[in-house]
N, C-alpha and C positions, 0 to 999 in steps of 0.2 A: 334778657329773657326773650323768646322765641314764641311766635303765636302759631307755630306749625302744629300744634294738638289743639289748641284754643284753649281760652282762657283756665280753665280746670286744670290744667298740667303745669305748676310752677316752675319742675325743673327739666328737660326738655331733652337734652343730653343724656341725661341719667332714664328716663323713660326709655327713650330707644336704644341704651344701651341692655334695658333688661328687657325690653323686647325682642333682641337680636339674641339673647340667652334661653331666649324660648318660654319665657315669663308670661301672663297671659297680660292683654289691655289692664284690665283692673287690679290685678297684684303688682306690675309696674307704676300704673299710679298711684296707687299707693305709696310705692314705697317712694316714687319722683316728689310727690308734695310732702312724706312727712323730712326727707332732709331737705327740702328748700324751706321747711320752718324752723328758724332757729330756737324755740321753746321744746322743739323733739329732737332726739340722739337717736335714731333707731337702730345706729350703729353696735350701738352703746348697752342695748337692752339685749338679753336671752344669753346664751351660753354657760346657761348654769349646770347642767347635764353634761355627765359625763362622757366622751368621746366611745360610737359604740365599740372599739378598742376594747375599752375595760368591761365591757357589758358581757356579761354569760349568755351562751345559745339559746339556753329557756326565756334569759330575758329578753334576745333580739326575739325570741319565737313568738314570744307574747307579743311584743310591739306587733309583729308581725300579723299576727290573727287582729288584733284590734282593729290595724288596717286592711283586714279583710283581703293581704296579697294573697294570689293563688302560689301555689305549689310551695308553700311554706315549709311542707313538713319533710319535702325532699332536699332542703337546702343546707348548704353545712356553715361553717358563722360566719363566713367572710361575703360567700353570695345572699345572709341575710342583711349583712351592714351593705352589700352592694344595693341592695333591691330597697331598704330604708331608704337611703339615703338618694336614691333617686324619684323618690315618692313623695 
């Protein structure tokens, strides 16, 4: 292990590799110390939700207003799962 972040950053590699994805400091650390605990899988958790594939326009539109994107209501369903999914 690597002290180039200091002690808070267990895994060091995996930090700057989602920092170089455009991850912010703290959502990278995050996610660098919960896999260097072997007690977490964070790998492992979420993906319960359907791919928005299967999702209807109303439903991407909802998601949509929820997050408060702009120009939601000119979008057709592919530029909503583009604009989700990059949010």
């Amino acid at each position: 292990m690597s002290d180039q972040h200091g002690k808070q950053i267990k895994n060091d590699s995996v930090y700057e590799a989602l920092i170089e994805q455009g991850n912010s400091k703290e959502k990278s650390a995050r996610i660098a110390n919960a896999q260097a605990n072997p007690d977490m899988h964070p790998a492992k958790k979420g993906g319960k939700a359907q791919p928005y594939e299967n999702w209807t326009k109303a439903e991407l539109y909802k998601r949509a207003q929820t997050l408060t994107i702009d120009g939601r209501s000119k979008m057709n369903k592919q530029e909503l799962i583009d604009v989700l999914r990059s949010h």
